[in-house]
N, C-alpha and C positions, 0 to 999 in steps of 0.2 A: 515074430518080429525079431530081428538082429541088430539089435546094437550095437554102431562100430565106435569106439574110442579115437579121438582127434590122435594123429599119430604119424609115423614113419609107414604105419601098412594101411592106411584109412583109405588112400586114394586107389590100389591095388580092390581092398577087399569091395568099393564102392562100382567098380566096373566090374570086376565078375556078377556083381548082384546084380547089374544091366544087363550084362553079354545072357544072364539066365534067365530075361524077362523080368523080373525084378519090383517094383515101385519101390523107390527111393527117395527119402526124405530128409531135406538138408535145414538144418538149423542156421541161418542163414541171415537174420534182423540184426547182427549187431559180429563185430570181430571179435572175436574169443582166443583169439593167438598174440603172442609177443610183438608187436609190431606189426608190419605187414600188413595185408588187404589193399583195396584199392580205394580211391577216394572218389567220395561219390555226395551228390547233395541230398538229404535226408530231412524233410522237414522242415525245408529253408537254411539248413545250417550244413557245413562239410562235414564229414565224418568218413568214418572207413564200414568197407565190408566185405567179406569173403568173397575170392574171384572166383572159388571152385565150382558153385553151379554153373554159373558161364562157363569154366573152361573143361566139366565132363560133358554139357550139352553141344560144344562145339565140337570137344572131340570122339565122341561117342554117337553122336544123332539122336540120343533122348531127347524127347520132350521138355523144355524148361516152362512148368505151370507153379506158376506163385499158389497157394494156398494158405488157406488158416482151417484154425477147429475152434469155436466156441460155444458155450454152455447158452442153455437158453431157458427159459423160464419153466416148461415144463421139467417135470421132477426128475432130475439124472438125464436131462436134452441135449443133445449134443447136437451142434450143427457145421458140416463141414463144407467148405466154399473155397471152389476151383476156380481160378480167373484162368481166362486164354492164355495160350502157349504164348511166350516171347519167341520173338525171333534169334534164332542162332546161327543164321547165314553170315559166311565172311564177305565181309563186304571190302576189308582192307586189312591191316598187318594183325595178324594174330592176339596182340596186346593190346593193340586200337578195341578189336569188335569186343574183347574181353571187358574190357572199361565200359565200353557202351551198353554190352547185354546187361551188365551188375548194374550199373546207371538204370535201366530201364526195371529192372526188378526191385532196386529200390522205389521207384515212383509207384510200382502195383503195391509194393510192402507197404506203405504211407495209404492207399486205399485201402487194405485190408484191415488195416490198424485205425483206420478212422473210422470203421463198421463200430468197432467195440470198442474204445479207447479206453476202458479200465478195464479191459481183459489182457492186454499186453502190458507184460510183468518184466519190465530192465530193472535188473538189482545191481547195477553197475555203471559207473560214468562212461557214456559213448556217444557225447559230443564235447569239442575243446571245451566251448562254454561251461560244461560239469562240471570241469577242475575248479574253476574260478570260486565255484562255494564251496569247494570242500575247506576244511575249520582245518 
């Protein structure tokens, strides 16, 4: 496994690890950058999230398969769970379908997260509503 740091070379080293076959796995349930992402509904509420699976699936032809991994009752059980490819066909301007695919990954992330819901672990405010309590 190679771990790429969020960065200036992240999106470079992220397609060479495609162009060489690859599996590639993007952390991708909540924005972790300065600003930025796209705004997308999450849970009933807006929020933002990385456009980047959408826009290497678009421009690349990878596969965009939502997943998780969670523990399960047997002892050190791991169970990992592949939902269907999103669609990454253009359908209109490059920044439309960009919106749409991250739209459509979030409503599989909100499935995947409702399998386990105390196994998805946000140690961070990422919906507006979060501010509202913070003290």
């Amino acid at each position: 496994m190679e771990i790429v740091p969020v960065g200036p070379e992240a999106g470079s080293a992220v397609i060479r690890a495609l162009k060489a076959g690859h599996v590639v796995c993007l952390l991708c349930d909540r924005n972790v950058s300065d600003g930025g992402g796209l705004e997308v509904e999450f849970f009933g509420e807006k929020t933002t999230l990385p456009g980047g699976p959408a826009t290497l699936a678009m421009r690349t032809g990878a596969p965009l398969l939502p997943a998780a991994v969670y523990f399960t009752d047997r002892r050190g059980g791991h169970l990992g769970l592949v939902r269907p490819p999103i669609s990454a066909n253009r359908t209109g301007s490059f920044r439309t379908d960009v919106q749409r695919i991250t739209q459509a990954l979030a409503c599989e992330l909100e499935q995947l997260i409702r399998r386990e819901p105390t196994q998805w672990h946000l140690l961070q405010p990422n919906w507006p509503s979060d501010y509202e309590n913070i003290v």
